[in-house]
N, C-alpha and C positions, 0 to 999 in steps of 0.2 A: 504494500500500500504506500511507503514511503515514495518506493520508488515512481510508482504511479504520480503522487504528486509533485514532488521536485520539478523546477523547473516548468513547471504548468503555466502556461502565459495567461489562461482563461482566468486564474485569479487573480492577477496584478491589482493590488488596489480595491479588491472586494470587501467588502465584510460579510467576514465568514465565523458563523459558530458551529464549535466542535462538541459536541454535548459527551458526557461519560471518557473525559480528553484524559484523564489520566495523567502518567507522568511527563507525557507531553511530544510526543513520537511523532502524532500527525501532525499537531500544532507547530512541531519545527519544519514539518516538511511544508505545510501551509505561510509559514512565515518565509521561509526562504524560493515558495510563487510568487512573495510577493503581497499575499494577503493581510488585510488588517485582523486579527483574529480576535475572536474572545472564545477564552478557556473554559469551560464548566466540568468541575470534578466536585462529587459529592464528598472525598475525603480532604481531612485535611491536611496528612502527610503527602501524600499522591498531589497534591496542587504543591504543596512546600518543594517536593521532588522536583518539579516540571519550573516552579520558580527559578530553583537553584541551577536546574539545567539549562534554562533557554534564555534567563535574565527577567528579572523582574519588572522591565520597561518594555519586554519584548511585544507583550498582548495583554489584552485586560483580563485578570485571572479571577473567574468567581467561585466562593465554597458554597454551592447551592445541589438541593437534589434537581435533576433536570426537571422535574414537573411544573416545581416550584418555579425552577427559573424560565421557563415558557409563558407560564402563567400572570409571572410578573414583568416580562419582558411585554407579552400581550397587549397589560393594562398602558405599560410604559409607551405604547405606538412604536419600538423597537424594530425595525426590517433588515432582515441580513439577507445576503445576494447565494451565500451557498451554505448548506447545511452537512454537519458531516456526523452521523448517530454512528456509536461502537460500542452498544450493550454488556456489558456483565449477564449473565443468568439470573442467578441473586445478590442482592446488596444490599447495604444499609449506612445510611447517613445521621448526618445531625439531628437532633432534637426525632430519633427514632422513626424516620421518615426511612421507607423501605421499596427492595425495587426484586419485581417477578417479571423478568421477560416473558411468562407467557401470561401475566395479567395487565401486564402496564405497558407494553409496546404497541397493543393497538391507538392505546388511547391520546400515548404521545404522538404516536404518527398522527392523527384524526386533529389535532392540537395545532402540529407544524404552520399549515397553511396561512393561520392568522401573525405570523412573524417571519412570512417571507417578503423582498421586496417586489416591487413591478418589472424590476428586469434580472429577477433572480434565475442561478443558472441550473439551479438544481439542488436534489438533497439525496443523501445516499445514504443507506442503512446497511452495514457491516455487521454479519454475526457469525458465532460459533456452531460448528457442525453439530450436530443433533438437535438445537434449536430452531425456532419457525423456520420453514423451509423457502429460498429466494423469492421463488413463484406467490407464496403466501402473503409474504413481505411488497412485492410489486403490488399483488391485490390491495394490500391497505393504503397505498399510496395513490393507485388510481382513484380508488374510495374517496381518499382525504381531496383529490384535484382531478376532480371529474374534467373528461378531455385529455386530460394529460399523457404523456407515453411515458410507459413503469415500463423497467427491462428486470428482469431476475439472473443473475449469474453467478457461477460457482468459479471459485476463485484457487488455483494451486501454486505453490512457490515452487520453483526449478532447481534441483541441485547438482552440485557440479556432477556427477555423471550422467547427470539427462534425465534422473527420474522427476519426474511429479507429484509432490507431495500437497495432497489436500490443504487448504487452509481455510475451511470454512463459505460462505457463501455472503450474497449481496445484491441486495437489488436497489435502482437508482430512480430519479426521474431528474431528465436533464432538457431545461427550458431554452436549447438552441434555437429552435424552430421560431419560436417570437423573437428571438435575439437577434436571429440572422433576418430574418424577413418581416417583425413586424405585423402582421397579415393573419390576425385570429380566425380568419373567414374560409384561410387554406385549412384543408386535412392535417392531421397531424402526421408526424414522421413515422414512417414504418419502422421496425425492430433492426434492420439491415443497415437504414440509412442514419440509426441514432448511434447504430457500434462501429460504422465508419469514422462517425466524425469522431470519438472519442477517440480511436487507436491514431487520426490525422490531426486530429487540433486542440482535445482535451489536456491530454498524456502523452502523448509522443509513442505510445507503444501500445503491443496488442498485450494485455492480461487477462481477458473476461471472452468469454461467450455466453448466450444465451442459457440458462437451463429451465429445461422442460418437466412437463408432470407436476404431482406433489412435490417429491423432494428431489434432489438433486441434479441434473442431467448428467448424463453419459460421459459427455467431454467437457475440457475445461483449457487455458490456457495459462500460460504463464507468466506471474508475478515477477 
């Protein structure tokens, strides 16, 4: 995933929230596209870490549990241009406030839409193998942005002998089609023409295919 983002010209200058951002991994890869970031980690050694690693002045770092701070982001009129979710399974934060990926990720997703901006470029939800499956995850996001094109893709890292090692799975929805053309009125992008553009102007490389069914699909590429 780092890799993925490094170098991303799509975020130059965005603001971008990393929600469950931890010690701070994507958020440097986000800082150094470019992006203005703000940090959300529910603990608060795991922010202390991510301070001490990336600089204190580097992004705005907040101790909130992500419900809360959508919630109060919300009330705030707050818009960020790109959204980046990486669940834990279970968890628990401040003032006893607790997190079930399979009871609290629909609802954070259903949540997103109202803290995005007008030329926002997307949001991606990253999670761990045996957890809701990519396809399941793309459904909650069409849900949440009816019209939109959700992709569900399973994600593997390459090691140096050429194998493929699973890392879990990810589905996105990425608002090029308005970006590039403006023109609500056009169809939306087909599945083909949204993993084009990521591997040619997102990311600079191919890591994702589509995956199909319930859980998993068959192939995968490489991280």
């Amino acid at each position: 995933m780092r890799q993925r983002l490094e170098g991303c010209y799509d975020l130059e200058d965005l603001s971008t929230l990393i929600l469950f951002a931890g010690g701070g991994t994507v958020t440097n890869a986000a800082i150094k596209s470019g992006a203005v970031v703000t940090h959300v980690e529910g603990s608060a050694d795991m922010l202390e870490l991510a301070r001490l690693n990336l600089g204190r002045d580097s992004a705005r770092f907040e101790q909130l549990d992500v419900q809360t701070f959508v919630e109060r982001a919300t009330r705030r009129g707050e818009r960020f241009d790109f959204i980046f979710v990486s669940p834990p399974r279970i968890g628990r934060v401040q003032a006893g406030a607790s997190w079930d990926i399979e009871v609290d990720l629909a609802r954070l997703i259903h949540n997103l839409p109202a803290i995005v901006s007008d030329q926002c470029r997307g949001i991606w939800v990253n999670v761990d193998a045996g957890s809701w499956s990519p396809p399941s995850i793309a459904q909650m996001l069409r849900d949440a942005l009816p019209g939109r094109t959700a992709e569900a893709v399973r994600l593997v890292i390459a090691t140096a002998d050429g194998r493929a090692m699973p890392a879990g799975g990810a589905a996105f929805w990425f608002n090029q089609f308005d970006h590039l053309y403006g023109d609500p009125s056009l169809p939306p992008l087909r599945a083909a023409q949204l993993e084009e553009y990521l591997d040619t102007h997102a990311f600079g490389c191919s890591a994702v295919v589509p995956a199909h069914g319930n859980r998993t699909g068959p192939q995968a590429r490489r991280v």
